[in-house]
C-alpha positions as MATLAB code, in Angstrom:
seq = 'XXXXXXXXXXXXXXXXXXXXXXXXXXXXXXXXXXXXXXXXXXXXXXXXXXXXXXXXXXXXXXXXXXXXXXXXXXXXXXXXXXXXXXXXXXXXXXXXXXXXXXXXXXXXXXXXXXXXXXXXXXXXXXXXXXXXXXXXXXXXXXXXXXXXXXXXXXXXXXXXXXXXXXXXXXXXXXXX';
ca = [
     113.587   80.763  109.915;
     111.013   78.063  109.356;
     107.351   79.266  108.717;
     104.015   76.657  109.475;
     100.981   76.232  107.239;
      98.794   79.129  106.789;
      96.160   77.670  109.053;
      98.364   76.547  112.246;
      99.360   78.421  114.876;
     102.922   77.495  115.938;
     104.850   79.556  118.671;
     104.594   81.180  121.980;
     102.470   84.876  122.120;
     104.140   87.366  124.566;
     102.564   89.982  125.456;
     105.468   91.952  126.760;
     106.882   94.961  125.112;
     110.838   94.220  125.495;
     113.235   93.761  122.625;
     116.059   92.805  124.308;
     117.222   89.711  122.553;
     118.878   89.282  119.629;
     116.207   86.906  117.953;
     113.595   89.372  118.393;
     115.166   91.971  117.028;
     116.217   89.917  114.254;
     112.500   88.542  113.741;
     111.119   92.463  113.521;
     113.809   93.173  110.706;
     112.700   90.534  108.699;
     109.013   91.511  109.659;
     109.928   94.545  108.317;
     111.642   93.336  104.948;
     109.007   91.219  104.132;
     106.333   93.936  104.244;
     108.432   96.035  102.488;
     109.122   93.327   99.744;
     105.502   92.544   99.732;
     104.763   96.061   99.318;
     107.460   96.885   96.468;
     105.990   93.809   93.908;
     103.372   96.106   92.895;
     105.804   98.113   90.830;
     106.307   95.634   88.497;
     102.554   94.809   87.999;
     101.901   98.753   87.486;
     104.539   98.957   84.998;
     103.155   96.190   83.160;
      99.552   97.941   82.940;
     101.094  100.662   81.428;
     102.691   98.344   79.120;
      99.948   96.467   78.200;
      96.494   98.252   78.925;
      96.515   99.787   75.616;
      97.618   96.606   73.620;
      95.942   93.909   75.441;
      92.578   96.007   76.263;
      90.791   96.594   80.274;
      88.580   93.453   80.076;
      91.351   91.071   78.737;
      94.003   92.222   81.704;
      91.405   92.521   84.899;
      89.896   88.546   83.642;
      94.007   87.356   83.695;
      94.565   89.056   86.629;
      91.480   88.214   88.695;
      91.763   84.482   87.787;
      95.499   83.846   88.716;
      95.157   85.836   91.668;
      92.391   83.813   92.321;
      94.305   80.744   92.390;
      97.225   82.055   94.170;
      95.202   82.614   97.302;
      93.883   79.396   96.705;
      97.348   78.155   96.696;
      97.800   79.837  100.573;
      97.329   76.229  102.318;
     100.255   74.804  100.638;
     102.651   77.453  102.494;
     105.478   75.748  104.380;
     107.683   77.883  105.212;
     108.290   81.625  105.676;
     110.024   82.147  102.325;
     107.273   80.586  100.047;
     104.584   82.681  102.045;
     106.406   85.631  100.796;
     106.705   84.992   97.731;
     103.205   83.680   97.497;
     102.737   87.598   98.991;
     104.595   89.265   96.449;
     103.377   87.354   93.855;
      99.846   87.866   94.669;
     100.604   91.604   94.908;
     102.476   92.033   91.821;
      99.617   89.773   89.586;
      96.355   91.799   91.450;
      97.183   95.180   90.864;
      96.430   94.868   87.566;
      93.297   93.936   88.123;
      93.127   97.095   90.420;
      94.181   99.502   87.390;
      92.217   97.408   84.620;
      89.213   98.343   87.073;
      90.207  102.429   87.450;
      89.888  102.366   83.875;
      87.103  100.368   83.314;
      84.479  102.161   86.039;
      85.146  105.176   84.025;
      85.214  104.514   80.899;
      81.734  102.762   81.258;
      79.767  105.315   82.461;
      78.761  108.145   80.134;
      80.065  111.469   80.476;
      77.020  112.856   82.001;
      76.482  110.574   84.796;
      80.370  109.503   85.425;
      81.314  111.092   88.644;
      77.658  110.279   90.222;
      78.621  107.029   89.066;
      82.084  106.693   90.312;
      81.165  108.186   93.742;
      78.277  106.253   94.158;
      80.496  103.189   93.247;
      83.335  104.176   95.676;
      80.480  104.359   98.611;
      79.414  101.244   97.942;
      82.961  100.170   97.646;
      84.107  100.842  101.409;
      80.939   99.534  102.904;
      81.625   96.363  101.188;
      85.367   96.662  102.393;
      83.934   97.202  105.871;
      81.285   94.109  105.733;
      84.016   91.961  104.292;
      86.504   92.488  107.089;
      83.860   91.909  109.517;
      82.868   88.625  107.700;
      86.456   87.322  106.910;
      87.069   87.957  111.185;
      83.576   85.746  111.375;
      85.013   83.118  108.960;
      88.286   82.801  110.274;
      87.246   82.030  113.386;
      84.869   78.979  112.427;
      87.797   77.420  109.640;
      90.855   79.392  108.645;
      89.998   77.387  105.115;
      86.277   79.309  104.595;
      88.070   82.823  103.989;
      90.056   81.465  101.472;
      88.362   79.177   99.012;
      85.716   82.368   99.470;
      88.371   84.986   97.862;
      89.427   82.693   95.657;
      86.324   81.816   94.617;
      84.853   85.034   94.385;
      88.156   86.578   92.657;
      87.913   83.530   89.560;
      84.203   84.419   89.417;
      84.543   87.970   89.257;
      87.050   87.576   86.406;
      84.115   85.457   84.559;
      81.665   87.843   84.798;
      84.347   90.580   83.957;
      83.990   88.996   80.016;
      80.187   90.007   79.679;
      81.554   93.910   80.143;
      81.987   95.856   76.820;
      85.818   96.362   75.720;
      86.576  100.112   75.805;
      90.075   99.681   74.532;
      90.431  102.341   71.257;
      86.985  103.546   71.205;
      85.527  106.986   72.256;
      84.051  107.510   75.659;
      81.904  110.030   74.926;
];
């Protein structure tokens, strides 16, 4: 169960829809208990928010988490091997959901009462148009260097956690 680099392609593509052998069957499994593992590392990240988003403050846990997921997708081109891409996985997914929470709280607590669901709706538009230009732009980048898409992400996560620390700390004071 050897992986490749995150950028090579190594391996045959079939196109057929048969399961017959072993190895494939064996290959889906662990297809199977990788997403799952991948999925399940958020758990411990969310219990940590609710651990720490009172002590630590919003602003303080979305910068952390923004910047070290940052650098572990900039850490994707040293994957060797299948193992250390899933970890890399659940890491990445246990570290960014914080980020994810620090931000629920944060776009709310921001806005002032009276404008707060305009806001948050307004925000959440803009939110899945960007998701839907960014998946048609990371396609575009992949295809002209698989190494574009990443340093991009990682880039833009470590800058976003930056410009998190000019946002005012709402930690403890009253949002109305």
């Amino acid at each position: 169960m050897s992986g490749g680099a995150a950028c090579s392609w190594e391996g045959n593509v079939s196109f057929t829809n048969s399961s017959s052998s072993c190895e494939e069957v064996y290959h889906e499994t662990y297809l199977f208990v990788d997403s799952l593992l991948s999925a399940a590392s958020s758990l411990p990240g969310n219990i940590l928010t609710i651990l720490l988003m009172d002590r630590c403050g919003r602003r303080a846990i979305m910068v952390a988490s923004m910047v070290i997921s940052g650098g572990a997708v900039f850490l994707i081109p040293v994957i060797n091997s299948k193992i250390s891409g899933v970890i890399l996985s659940c890491f990445f997914g246990g570290v960014s959901v914080l980020s994810f929470n620090a931000l629920d709280c944060l776009s709310t607590e921001l806005f002032p009462t009276s404008l707060r669901s305009t806001a948050l709706g307004f925000t959440c538009g803009i939110g899945r148009i960007g998701a839907i230009l960014g998946n048609m732009a990371f396609g575009l980048m992949v295809d002209i260097n698989c190494a574009i898409p990443i340093v991009t992400v990682s880039s833009l996560l470590v800058i976003g956690g930056i410009v998190t620390l000019k946002l005012p700390e709402p930690t403890g004071k009253d949002i109305d």
